[in-house]
C-alpha positions as CSV (number, residue, x, y, z in Angstrom):
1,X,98.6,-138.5,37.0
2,X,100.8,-138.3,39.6
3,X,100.1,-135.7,42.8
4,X,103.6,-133.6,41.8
5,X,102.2,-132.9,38.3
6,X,101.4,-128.3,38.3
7,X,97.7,-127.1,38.2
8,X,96.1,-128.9,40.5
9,X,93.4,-126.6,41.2
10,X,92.8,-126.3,37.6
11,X,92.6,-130.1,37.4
12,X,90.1,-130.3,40.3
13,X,88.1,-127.6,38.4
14,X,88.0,-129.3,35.2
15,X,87.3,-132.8,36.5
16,X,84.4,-131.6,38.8
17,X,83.0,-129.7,36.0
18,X,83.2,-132.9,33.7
19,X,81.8,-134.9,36.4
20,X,78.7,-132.4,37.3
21,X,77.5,-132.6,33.8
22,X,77.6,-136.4,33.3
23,X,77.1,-138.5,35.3
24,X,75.7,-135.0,37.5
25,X,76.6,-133.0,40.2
26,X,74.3,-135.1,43.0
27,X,76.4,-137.7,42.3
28,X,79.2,-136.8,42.1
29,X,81.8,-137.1,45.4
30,X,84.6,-135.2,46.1
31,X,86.3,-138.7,45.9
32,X,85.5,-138.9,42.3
33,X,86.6,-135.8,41.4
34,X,89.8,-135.7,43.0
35,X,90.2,-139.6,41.1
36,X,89.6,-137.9,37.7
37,X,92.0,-134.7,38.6
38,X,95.1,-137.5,40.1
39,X,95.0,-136.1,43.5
40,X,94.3,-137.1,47.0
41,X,91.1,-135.5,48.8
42,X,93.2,-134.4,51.2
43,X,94.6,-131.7,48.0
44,X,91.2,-131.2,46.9
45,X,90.2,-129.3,50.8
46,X,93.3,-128.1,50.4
47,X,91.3,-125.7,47.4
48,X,88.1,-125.9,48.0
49,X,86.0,-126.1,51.0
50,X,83.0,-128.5,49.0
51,X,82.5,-129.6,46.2
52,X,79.7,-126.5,45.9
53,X,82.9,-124.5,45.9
54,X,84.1,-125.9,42.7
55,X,81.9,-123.4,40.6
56,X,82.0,-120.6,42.5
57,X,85.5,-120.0,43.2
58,X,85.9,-117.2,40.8
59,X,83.4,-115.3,43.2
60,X,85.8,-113.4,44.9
61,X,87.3,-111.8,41.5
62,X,83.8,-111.4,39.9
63,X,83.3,-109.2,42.8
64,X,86.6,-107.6,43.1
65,X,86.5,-106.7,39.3
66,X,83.1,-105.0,39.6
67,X,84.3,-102.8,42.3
68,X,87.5,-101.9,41.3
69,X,85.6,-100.6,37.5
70,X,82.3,-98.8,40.0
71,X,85.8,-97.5,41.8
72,X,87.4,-96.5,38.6
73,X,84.6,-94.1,36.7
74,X,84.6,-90.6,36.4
75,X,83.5,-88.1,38.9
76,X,80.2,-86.4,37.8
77,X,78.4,-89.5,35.9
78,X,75.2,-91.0,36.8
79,X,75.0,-93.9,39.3
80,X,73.9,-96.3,37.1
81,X,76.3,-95.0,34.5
82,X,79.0,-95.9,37.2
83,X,77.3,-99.6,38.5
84,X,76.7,-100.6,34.6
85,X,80.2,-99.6,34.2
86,X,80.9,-102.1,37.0
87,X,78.8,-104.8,35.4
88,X,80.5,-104.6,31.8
89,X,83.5,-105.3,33.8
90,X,81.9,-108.3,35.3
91,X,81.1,-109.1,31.5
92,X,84.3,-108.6,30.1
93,X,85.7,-110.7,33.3
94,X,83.6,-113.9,31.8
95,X,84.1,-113.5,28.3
96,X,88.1,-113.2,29.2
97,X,88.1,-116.7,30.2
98,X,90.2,-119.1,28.3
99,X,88.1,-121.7,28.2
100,X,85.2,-120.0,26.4
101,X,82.7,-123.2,27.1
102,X,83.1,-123.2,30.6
103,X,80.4,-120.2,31.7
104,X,77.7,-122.2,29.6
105,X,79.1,-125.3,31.0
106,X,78.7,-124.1,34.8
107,X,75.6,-122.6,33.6
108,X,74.0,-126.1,33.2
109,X,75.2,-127.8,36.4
110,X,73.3,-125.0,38.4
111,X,70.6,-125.3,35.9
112,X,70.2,-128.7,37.0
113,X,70.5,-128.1,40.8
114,X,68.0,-125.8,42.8
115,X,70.7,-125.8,46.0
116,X,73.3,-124.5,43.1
117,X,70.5,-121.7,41.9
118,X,70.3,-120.6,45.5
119,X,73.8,-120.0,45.5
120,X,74.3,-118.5,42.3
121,X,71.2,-116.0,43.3
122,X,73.0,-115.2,46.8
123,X,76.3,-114.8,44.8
124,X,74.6,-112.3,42.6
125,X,72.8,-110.4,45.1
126,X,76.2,-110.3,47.3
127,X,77.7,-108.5,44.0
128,X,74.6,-105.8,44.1
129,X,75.0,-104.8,47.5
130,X,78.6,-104.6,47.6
131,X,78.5,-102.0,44.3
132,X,75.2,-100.3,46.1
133,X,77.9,-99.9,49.1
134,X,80.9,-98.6,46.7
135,X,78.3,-96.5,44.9
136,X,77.4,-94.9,48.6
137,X,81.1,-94.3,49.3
138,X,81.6,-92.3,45.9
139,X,78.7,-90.4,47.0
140,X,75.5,-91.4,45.9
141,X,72.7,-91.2,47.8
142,X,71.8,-94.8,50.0
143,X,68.7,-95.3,48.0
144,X,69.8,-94.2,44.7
145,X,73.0,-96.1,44.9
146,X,70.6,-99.4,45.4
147,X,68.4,-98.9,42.9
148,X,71.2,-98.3,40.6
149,X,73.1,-101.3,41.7
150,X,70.4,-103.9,41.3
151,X,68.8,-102.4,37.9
152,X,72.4,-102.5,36.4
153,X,73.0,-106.2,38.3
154,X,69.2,-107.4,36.7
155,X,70.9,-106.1,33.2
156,X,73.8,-108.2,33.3
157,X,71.7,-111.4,34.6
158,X,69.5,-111.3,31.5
159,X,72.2,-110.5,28.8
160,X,74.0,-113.4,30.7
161,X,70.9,-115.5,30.2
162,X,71.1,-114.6,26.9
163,X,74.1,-115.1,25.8
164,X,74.0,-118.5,27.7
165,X,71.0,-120.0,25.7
166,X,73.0,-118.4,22.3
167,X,74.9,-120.9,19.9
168,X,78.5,-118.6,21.5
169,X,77.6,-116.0,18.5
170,X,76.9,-113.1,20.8
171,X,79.1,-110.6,22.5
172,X,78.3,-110.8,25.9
173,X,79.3,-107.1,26.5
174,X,77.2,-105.9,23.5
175,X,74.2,-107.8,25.4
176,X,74.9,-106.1,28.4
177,X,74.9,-102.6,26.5
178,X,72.2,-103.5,25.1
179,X,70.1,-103.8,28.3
180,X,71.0,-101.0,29.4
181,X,69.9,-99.1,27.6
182,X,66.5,-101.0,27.6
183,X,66.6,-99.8,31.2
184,X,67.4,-96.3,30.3
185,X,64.7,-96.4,28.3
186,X,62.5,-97.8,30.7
187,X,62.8,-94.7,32.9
């Protein structure tokens, strides 16, 4: 495939995403992926900084799409109200995704990799603290607006884990609700 053909990036993502699952993401180069997507390394950096980058790109959006929903809900409702408002964002974000295998499939390559777990953790907890700060900003009390943010971020990471280890049968948002309001009830 020659380098003029469209989508690079979406090639690169593809191929590396192909190539972390078999033959696996330690062995995998940046040469190799940018073999399998018909592009010069020099256009891979030109997208991502490592190969690391390859499956969290989306990062910056994820974020941006929780904020803008914690930014969104009505004056007057509870904090976690407004940051599980944020996270069903975040769910409906994932589920959105054409490719409806690829959050299982990136799911598996960090799985497999404890340096990719680290990541995903920091990635997750970078979310929480950025909707504990947008909580503070719509008023909500420092502490409250923490606590809010992390219960409604540990909700979304176990309906996520759920509806990872699922057949694709569940709703990812109806998981997320329902955890909810397993912590609401927790209480």
């Amino acid at each position: 495939m020659g380098r003029w053909e469209p989508d690079a990036r979406g090639r690169l993502g593809r191929a590396a995403l192909e190539l972390y699952l078999d033959p696996g993401y330690e062995q995998t180069t940046v040469a190799d992926i940018a073999a399998r997507a018909g592009v010069t390394e020099r256009t891979f950096f030109r997208h991502f900084a490592d190969k690391r980058e390859v499956l969290f790109a989306g990062s910056a959006a994820f974020q941006e799409t929780v904020l803008d929903a914690i930014a969104a809900q009505p004056d007057g409702s509870t904090a976690f109200a407004v940051a599980a408002a944020g996270m069903d964002a975040a769910a409906a974000f994932i589920a959105g995704n054409p490719d409806p295998t690829f959050a299982r499939r990136r799911a598996a390559v960090i799985a497999a990799n404890a340096s990719l777990q680290e990541r995903e953790l920091l990635k997750l907890a970078t979310v929480a603290s950025a909707s504990a700060t947008a909580l503070t900003a719509r008023g909500f009390e420092p502490e409250e607006a923490g606590i809010a943010a992390e219960a409604a971020m540990a909700a979304f990471r176990l309906a996520f884990e759920r509806w990872i280890a699922s057949d694709g049968g569940l709703d990812l948002r109806e998981l997320l609700a329902e955890g909810v309001a397993r912590f609401r009830s927790l209480a």
